[in-house]
VOGU-3710 file (C-alpha; in Angstrom, 3 decimals, decimal comma):
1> xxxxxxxxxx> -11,754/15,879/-15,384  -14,305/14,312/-13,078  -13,018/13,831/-9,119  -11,382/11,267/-9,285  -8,690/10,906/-12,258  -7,076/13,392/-9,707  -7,665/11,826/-6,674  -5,005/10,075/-4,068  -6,515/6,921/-2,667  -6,590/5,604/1,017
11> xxxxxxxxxx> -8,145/2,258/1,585  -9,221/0,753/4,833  -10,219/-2,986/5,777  -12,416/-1,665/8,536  -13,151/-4,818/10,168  -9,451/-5,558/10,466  -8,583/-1,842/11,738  -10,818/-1,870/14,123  -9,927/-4,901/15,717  -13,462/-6,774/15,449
21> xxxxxxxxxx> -13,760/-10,524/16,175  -12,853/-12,480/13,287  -17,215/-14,236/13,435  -20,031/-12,364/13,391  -21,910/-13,058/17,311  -24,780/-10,955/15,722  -25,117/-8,758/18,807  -25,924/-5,003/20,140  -23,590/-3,172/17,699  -20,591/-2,181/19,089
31> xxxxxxxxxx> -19,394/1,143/17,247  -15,811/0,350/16,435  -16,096/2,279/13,217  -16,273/5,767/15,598  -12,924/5,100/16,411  -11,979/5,420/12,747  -13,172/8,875/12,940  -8,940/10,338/14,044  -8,156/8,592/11,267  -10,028/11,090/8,543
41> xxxxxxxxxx> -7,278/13,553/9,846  -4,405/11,513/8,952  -6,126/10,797/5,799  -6,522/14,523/4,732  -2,927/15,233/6,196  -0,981/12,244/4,050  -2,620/14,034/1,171  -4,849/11,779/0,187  -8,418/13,058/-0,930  -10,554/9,648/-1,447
51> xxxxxxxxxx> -11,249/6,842/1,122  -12,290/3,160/-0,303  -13,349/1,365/3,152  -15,137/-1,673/3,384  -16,413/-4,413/3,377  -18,928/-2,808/6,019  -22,349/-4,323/5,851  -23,595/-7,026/7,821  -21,885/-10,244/7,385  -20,370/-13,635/8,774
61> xxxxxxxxxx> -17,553/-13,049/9,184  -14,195/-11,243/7,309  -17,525/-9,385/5,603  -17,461/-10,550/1,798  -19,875/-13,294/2,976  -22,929/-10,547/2,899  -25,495/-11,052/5,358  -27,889/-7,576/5,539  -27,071/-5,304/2,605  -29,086/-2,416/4,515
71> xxxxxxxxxx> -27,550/-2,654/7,828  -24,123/-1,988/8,853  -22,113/-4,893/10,458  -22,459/-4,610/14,322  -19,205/-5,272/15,126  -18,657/-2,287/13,462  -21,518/0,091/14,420  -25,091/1,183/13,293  -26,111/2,807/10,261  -26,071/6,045/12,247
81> xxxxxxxxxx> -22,392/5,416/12,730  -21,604/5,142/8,883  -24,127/8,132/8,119  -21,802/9,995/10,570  -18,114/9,176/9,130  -18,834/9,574/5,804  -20,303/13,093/6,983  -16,832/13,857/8,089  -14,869/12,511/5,355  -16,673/14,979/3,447
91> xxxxxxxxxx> -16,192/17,662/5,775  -12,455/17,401/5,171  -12,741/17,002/1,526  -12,473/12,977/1,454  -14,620/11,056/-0,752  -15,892/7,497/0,142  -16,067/4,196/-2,048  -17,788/1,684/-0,912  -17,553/-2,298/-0,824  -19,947/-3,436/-3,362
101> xxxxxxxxxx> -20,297/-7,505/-2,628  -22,881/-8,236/-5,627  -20,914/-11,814/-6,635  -22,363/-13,990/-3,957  -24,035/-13,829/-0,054  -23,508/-15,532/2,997  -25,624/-18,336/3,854  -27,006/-16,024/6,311  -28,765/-14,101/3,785  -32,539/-14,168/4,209
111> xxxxxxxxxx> -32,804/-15,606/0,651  -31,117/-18,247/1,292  -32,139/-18,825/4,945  -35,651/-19,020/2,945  -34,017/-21,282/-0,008  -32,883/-23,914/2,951  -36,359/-23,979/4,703  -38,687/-24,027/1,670  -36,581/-25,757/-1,097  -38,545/-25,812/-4,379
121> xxxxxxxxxx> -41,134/-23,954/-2,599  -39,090/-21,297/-2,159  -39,741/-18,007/-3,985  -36,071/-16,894/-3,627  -35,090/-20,618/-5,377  -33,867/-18,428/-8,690  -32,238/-15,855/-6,759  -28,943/-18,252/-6,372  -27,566/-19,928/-9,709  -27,348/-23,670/-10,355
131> xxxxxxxxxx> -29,724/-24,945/-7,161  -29,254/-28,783/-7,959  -32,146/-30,533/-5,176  -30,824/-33,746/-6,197  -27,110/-32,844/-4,968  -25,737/-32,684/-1,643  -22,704/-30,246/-0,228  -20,484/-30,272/3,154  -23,253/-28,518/5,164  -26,046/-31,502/4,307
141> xxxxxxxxxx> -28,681/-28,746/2,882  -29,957/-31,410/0,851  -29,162/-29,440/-2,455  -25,783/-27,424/-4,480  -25,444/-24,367/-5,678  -22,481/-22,507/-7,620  -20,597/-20,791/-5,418  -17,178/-18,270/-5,506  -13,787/-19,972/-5,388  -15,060/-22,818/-4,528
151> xxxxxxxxxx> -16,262/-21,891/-1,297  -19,382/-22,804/-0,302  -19,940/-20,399/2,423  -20,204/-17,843/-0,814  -23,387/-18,412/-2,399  -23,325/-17,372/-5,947  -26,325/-14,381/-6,813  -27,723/-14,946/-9,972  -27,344/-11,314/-11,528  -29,420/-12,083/-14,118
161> xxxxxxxxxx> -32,360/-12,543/-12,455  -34,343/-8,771/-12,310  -35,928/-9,516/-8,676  -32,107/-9,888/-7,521  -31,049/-6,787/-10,246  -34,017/-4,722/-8,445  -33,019/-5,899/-4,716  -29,026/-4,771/-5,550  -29,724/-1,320/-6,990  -32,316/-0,801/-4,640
171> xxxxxxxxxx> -29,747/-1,108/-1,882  -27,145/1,121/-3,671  -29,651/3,683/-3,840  -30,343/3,348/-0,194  -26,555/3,222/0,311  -26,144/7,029/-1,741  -29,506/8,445/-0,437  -28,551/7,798/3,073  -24,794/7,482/3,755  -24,271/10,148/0,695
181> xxxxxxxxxx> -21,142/7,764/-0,924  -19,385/8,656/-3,936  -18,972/5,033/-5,665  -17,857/1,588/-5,385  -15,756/-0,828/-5,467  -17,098/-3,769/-7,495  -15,809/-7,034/-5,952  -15,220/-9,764/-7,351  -15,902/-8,123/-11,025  -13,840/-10,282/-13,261
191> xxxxxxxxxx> -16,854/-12,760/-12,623  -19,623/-10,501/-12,417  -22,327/-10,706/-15,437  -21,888/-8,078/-17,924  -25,186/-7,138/-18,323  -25,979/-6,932/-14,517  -22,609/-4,252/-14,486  -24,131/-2,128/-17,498  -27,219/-2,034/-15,241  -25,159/-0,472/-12,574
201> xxxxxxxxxx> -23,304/1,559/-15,075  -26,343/3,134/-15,588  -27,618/3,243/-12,114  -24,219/5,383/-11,503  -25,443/8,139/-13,660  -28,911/8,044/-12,025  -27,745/8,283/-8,243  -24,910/10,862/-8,265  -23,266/13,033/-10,140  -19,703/11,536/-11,113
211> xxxxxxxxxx> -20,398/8,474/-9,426  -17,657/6,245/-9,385  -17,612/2,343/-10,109  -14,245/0,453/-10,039  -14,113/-3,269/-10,433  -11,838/-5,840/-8,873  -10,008/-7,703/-11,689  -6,960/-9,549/-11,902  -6,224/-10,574/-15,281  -7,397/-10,481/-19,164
221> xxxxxxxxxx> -8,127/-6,984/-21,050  -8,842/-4,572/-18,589  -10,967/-2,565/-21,665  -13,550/-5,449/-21,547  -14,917/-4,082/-18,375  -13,326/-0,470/-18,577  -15,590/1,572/-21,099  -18,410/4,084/-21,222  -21,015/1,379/-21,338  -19,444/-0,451/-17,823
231> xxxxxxxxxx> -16,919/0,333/-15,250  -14,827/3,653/-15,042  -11,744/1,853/-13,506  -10,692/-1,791/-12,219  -7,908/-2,624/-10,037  -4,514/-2,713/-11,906  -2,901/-6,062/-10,648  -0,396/-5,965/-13,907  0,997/-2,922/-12,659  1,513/-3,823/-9,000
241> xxxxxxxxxx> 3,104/-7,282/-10,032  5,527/-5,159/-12,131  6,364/-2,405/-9,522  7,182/-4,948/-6,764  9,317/-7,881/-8,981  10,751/-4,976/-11,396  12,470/-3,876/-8,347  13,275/-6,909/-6,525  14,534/-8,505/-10,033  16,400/-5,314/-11,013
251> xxxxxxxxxx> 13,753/-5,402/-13,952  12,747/-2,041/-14,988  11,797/-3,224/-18,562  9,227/-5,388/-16,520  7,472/-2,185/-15,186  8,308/0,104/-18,453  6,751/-2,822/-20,600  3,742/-3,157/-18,426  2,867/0,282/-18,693  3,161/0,702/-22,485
261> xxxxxxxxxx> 0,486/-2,416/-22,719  -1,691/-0,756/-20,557  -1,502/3,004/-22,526  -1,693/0,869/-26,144  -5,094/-0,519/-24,492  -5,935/3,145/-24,469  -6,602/3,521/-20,887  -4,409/5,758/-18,649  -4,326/8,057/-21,216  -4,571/11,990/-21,138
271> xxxxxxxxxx> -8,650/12,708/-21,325  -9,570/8,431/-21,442  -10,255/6,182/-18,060  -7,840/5,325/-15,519  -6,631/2,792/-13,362  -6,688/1,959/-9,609  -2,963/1,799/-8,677  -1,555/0,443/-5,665  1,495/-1,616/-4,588  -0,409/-3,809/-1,625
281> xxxxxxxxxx> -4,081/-4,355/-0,092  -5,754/-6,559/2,003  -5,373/-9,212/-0,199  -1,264/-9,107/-0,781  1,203/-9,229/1,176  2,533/-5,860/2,372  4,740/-3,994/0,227  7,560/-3,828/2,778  7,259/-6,844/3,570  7,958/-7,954/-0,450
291> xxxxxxxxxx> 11,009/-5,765/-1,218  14,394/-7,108/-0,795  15,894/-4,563/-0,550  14,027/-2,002/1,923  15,442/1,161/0,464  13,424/0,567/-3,009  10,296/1,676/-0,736  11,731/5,282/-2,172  11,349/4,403/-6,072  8,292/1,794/-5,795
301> xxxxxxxxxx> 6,165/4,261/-4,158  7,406/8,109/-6,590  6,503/5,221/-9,393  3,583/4,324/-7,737  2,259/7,968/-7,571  3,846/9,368/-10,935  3,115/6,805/-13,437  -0,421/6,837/-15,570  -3,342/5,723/-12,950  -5,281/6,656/-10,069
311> xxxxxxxxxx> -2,679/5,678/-6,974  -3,583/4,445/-3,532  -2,230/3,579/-0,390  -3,294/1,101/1,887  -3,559/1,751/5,667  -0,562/1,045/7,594  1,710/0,957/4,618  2,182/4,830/5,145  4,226/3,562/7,880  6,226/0,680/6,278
321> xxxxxxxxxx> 4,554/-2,328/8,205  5,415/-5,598/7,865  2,734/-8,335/6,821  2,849/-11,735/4,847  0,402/-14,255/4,184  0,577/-17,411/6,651  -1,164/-20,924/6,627  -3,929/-19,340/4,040  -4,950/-17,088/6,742  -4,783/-12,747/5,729
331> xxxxxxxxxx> -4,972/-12,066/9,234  -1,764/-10,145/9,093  -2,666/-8,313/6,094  -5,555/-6,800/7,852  -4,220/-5,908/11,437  -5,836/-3,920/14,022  -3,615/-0,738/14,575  -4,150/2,049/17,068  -3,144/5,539/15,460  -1,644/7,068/18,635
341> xxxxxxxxxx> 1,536/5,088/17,942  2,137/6,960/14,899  1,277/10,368/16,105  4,776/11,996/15,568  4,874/9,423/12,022  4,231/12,258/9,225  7,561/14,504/10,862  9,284/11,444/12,095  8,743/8,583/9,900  10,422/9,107/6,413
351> xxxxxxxxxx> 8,472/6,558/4,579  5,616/8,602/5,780  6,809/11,338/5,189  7,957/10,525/1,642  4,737/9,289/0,891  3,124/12,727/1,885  5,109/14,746/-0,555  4,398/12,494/-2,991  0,485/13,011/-2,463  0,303/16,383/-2,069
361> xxxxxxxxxx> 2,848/16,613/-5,591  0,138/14,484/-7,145  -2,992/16,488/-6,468  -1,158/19,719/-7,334  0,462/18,601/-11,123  -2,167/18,740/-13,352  0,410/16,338/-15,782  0,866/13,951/-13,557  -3,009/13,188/-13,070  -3,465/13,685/-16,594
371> xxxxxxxxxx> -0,494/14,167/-18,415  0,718/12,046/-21,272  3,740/9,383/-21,067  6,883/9,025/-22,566  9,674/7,041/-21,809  12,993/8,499/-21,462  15,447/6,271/-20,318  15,325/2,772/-19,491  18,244/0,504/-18,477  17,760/-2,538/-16,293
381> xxxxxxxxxx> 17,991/-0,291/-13,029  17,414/3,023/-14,277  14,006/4,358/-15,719  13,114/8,199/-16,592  9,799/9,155/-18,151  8,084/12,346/-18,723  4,439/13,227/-17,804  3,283/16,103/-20,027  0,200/18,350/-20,140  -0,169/21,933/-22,295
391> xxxxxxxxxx> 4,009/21,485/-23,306  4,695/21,375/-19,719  6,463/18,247/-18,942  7,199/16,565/-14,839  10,038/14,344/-15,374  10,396/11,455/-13,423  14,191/9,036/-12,744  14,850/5,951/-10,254  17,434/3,540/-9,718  17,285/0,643/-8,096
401> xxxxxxxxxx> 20,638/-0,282/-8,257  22,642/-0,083/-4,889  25,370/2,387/-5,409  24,897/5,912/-6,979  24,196/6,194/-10,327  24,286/9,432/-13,347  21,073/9,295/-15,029  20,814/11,983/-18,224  17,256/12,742/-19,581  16,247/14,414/-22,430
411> xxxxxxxxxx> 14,464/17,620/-21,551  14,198/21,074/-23,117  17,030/23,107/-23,351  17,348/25,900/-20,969  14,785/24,713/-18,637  14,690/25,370/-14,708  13,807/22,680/-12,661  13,440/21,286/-8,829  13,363/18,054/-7,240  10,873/17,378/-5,339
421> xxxxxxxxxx> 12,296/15,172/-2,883  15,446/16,650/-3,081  14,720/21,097/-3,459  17,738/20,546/-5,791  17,553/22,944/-8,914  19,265/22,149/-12,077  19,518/23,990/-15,375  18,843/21,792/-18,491  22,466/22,574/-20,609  22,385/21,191/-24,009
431> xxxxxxxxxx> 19,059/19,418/-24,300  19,711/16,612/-21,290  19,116/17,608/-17,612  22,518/15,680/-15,983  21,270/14,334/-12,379  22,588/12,093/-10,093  20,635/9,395/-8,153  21,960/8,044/-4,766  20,883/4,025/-4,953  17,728/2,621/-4,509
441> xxxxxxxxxx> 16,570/6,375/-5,021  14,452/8,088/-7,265  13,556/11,876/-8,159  10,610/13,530/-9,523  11,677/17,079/-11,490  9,178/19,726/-11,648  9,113/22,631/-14,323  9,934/26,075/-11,703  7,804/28,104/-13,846  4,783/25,337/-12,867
451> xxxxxxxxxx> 4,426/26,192/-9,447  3,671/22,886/-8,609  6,201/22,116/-5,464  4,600/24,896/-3,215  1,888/22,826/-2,188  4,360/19,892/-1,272  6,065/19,562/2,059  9,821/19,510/0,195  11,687/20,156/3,925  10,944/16,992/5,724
461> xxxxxxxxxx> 11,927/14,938/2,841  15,042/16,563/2,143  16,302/15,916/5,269  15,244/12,252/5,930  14,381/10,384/2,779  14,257/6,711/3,348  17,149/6,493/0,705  19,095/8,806/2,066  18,915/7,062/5,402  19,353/3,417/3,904
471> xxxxxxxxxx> 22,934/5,516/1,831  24,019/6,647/4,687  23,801/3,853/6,948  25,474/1,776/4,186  28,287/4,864/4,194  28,748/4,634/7,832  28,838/0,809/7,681  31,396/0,889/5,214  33,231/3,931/7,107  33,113/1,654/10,490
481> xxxxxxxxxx> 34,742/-1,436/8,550  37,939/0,546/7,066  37,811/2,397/10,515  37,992/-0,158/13,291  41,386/-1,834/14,237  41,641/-5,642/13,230  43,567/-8,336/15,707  46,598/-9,217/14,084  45,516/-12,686/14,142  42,075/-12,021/12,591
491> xxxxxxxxxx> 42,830/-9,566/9,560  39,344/-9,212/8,416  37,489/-5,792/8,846  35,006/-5,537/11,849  31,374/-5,998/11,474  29,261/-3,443/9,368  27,584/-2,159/12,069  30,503/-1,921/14,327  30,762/2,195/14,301  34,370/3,272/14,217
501> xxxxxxxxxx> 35,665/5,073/17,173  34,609/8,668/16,973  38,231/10,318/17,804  40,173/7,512/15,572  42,421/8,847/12,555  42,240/7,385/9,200  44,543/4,046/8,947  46,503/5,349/5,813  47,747/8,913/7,750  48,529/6,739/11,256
511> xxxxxxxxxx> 51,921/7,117/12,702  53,659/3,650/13,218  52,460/2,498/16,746  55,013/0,470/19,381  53,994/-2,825/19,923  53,016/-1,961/23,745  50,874/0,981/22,520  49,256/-1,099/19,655  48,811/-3,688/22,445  46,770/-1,140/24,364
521> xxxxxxxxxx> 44,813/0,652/21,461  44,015/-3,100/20,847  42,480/-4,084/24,257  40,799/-0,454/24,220  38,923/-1,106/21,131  37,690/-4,300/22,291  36,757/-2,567/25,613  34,606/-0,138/23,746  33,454/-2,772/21,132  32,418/-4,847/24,352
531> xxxxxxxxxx> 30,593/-1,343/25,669  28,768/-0,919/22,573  27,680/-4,632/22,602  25,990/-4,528/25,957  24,135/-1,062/25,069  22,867/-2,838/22,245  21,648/-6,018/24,341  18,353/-7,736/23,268  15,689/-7,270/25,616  14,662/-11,106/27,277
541> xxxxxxxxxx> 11,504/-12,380/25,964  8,493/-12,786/28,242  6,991/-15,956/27,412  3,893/-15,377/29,607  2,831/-11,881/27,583  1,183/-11,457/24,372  2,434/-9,617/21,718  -0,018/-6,506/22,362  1,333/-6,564/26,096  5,363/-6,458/25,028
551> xxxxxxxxxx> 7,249/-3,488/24,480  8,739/-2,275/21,517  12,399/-3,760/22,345  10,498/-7,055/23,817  8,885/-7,267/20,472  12,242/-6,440/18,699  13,770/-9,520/20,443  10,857/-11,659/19,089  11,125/-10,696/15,419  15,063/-11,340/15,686
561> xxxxxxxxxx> 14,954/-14,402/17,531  11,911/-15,548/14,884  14,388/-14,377/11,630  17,441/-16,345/13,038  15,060/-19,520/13,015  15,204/-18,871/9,007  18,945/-18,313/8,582  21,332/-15,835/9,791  21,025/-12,434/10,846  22,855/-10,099/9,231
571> xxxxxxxxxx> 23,396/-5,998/10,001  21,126/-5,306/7,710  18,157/-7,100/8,661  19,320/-5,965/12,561  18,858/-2,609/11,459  15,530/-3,017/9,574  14,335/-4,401/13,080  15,752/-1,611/15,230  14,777/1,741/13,043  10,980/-0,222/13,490
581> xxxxxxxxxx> 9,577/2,057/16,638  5,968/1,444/16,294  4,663/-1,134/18,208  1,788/-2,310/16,091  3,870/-2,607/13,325  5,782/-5,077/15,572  2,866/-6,880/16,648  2,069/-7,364/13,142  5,431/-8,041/12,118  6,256/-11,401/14,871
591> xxx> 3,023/-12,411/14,047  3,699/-12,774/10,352  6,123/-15,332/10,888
//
């Protein structure tokens, strides 16, 4: 297998990260991307051994408007800079993708800068496609051109041409000669020319060994551009459109569906191409953000890194951030976030942590990077599907439902195996291994005989899985409500996150109380409810501070005072907003409102 069919993804919107102005004031570089260097640490410790970061060249602004292909964007550094991180990536075993912007330039772009001042004198006139001198457009340049999206400030490249052809590869060989990358990331590739990508197909095999090209495409037959003569992966939007709406919709035929499609296209398959996986990006909104139900972060993600493909994880999502889309703006999606508030994240954080067992599980199972697929079981909110390589099989079970469910799976008879997330060990008895799935769970069961759980960090996950926490509040919730004494006149249980009094006896072994005592066990509970009220007291909001200068419970008042705008509040959502510690993810959060 080359590198990466068994890598783990990380991908990083550098310009965004870093916190560089949103326009390009062309200055003395300032070398933000240095400060990305910490990051490489996290990267290798989450388990993930391949970095796509971009875009990072030169540009006008959010960077896929290309100014200089040969110099690095000065809000983000020098080329020195770059030379230097991906020097380090390597160091720690991290491979590094590049943006590849090859669609269209900025109006920046010396070509074009020429094109405006010379018009049909020009000699770059057949670099763009469709100059029309008898047109007009927005800026008055006394001409058209195609463009991307229908944005003008992206001036379409005509791939065709070989002057622009030699200018592109001669700039990806400049990019592996002297930054030493590993491959790109093709954007905008469902509209690339397909002769222009079988040029780079082959300029892949010249430049590096294994060199890696993976385009950006949304729809149509991903084996159009995925084949020996083109592309060796493309981003696989059908799959993250199932993961996310299987869930929310309690759809697992969605997801099960979508992956057959993909495998009867012959890709993902054991030996063939594979697939760029991921549940968000810079493009979408965050995955937390998209769940309805927060505790299917725990099945979404062991999908996301046990199905067929090549998964990935997008920078701040290790840490369940918030981040939506707003007014056509992807500001949010692309936040500036300093890594010293997540310092104590990997032992602290279980979304964190559960996505670093489920990393380090996928770079040490040879069938889950390359196994074959077969569905097991598949209900509406229960899947189980096997992974198998040399007749030794992972299996994999979620449920998305909200209470506990029994799941049996087919599996061979006498079999020993551990959950991962769990360390349980079961005993396959009579050709089904029996398990039992807490909701909005999920397990992944490994072969003992494999050896393949010594390499994952089992502990931390056993104690504090994000579904264990989400069950358990839920238990104590429901525990509280049965628990707490009701005013005679108001029969209804208390609030769900009203905890019970520690020291109070179940109501069904309580001996009859006098009406003075039940008077005064009354106004005792109402004391303490009062008590636990206060403690839990939003902090006032300081309407002459920024977000970045609030604290976390400041910021916590925002985000509730923000969500009861939209509707009520209920314990649920109150919860969501207290368990969030991390103060960038707060920023982010208010802000995507």
């Amino acid at each position: 297998m080359a590198w990466y069919d068994n890598a783990v993804f990380y991908h990083i919107y550098p310009l965004g990260l870093t916190g560089a102005p949103l326009q390009n004031p062309y200055r003395e570089p300032v070398h933000r991307l240095n400060t990305l260097i910490p990051w490489i640490d996290h990267i290798s410790d989450l388990g993930c051994s391949a970095l796509y970061i971009g875009p990072l060249f030169e540009s006008v602004g959010h960077g896929y408007e290309t100014t200089d292909y040969r110099k690095v964007d000065s809000r983000l550094g020098t080329n020195e800079d770059l030379k230097a991180f991906v020097a380090q990536c390597h160091r720690k075993g991290i491979r590094v993708i590049l943006d590849g912007v090859f669609n269209h330039v900025g109006r920046d772009f010396f070509a074009f800068q020429d094109l405006k001042k010379n018009r049909e004198n020009s000699p770059y006139r057949d670099w763009f496609c469709n100059v029309n001198f008898w047109n007009n457009n927005e800026y008055n340049d006394g001409f058209s051109y195609d463009n991307w999206g229908g944005y003008n400030l992206l001036v379409k490249l005509n791939q065709r041409n070989p002057e622009v052809q030699t200018y592109l590869c001669d700039s990806i060989r400049m990019w592996v000669s002297e930054f030493d990358i590993d491959g790109l990331r093709l954007d905008a590739a469902d509209v690339l020319d397909f002769g222009f990508m079988q040029t780079l197909s082959a300029l892949a095999r010249e430049v590096k060994n294994e060199f890696w090209l993976m385009g950006e495409v949304i729809h149509g037959d991903y084996t159009r551009w995925v084949n020996s003569n083109m592309l060796n992966s493309v981003t696989d939007y059908n799959l993250h459109k199932a993961l996310y709406s299987g869930v929310n919709d309690h759809n697992f035929f969605e997801i099960a569906h979508t992956v057959k499609r993909i495998y009867d296209m012959g890709l993902n398959r054991p030996g063939g191409m594979k697939l760029y996986s991921f549940v968000d990006n810079h493009d979408v909104e965050r995955i937390y953000t998209k769940l309805q139900e927060k505790a299917n972060f725990t099945p979404v993600h062991i999908l996301l890194f046990t199905l067929p493909g090549i998964p990935s994880i997008y920078y701040g999502s290790e840490f369940a951030i918030e981040g939506r889309k707003e007014r056509g703006s992807d500001a949010s999606l692309r936040p500036a976030l300093n890594l010293d508030d997540y310092s104590e994240a990997l032992t602290r954080n279980p979304y964190t942590a559960l996505i670093k067992a489920l990393a380090h599980l996928r770079r040490s199972c040879p069938p889950l990077q390359d196994g074959d697929y077969r569905e097991l079981v598949l209900t509406t909110k229960q899947y189980a599907f096997a992974r198998t390589l040399n007749g030794s099989s992972v299996l994999t079970a979620v449920n998305n439902e909200n209470a506990p469910a029994q799941i049996r799976i087919p599996a061979e008879d006498g079999k020993h195996y551990t959950g991962v997330l769990s360390g349980q060990k079961i005993t396959v008895s009579g050709g089904i291994l029996e398990c039992s799935l807490e909701g909005n769970s999920g397990e992944v069961w490994v072969p003992d005989e494999a050896g393949y759980t010594e390499a994952v960090p089992l502990q931390a996950i056993a104690a504090q899985s994000p579904a264990k926490k989400e069950t358990a509040q839920k238990k104590a919730d429901m525990s509280a409500a049965k628990e707490s004494p009701a005013p005679e006149s108001a029969p209804a249980p208390a609030p769900a996150s009203t905890p019970a009094p520690e020291s109070a006896p179940a109501q069904a072994s309580a001996p009859a109380q006098s009406p003075a005592k039940k008077e005064t066990a009354q106004k005792a509970s109402e004391k303490k409810a009062e008590t636990k009220s206060t403690e839990k007291k939003a902090a006032p909001i300081p309407r002459d501070k920024s977000y970045e200068e609030m604290t976390v419970e400041e910021l916590q008042s925002v985000i509730l005072e923000k969500l009861a705008k939209n509707g009520p509040v209920t314990d649920r959502m109150r919860k969501d907003v207290e368990d969030n510690i991390w103060h960038d993810s707060l920023v982010t959060w208010a802000r995507s409102f």
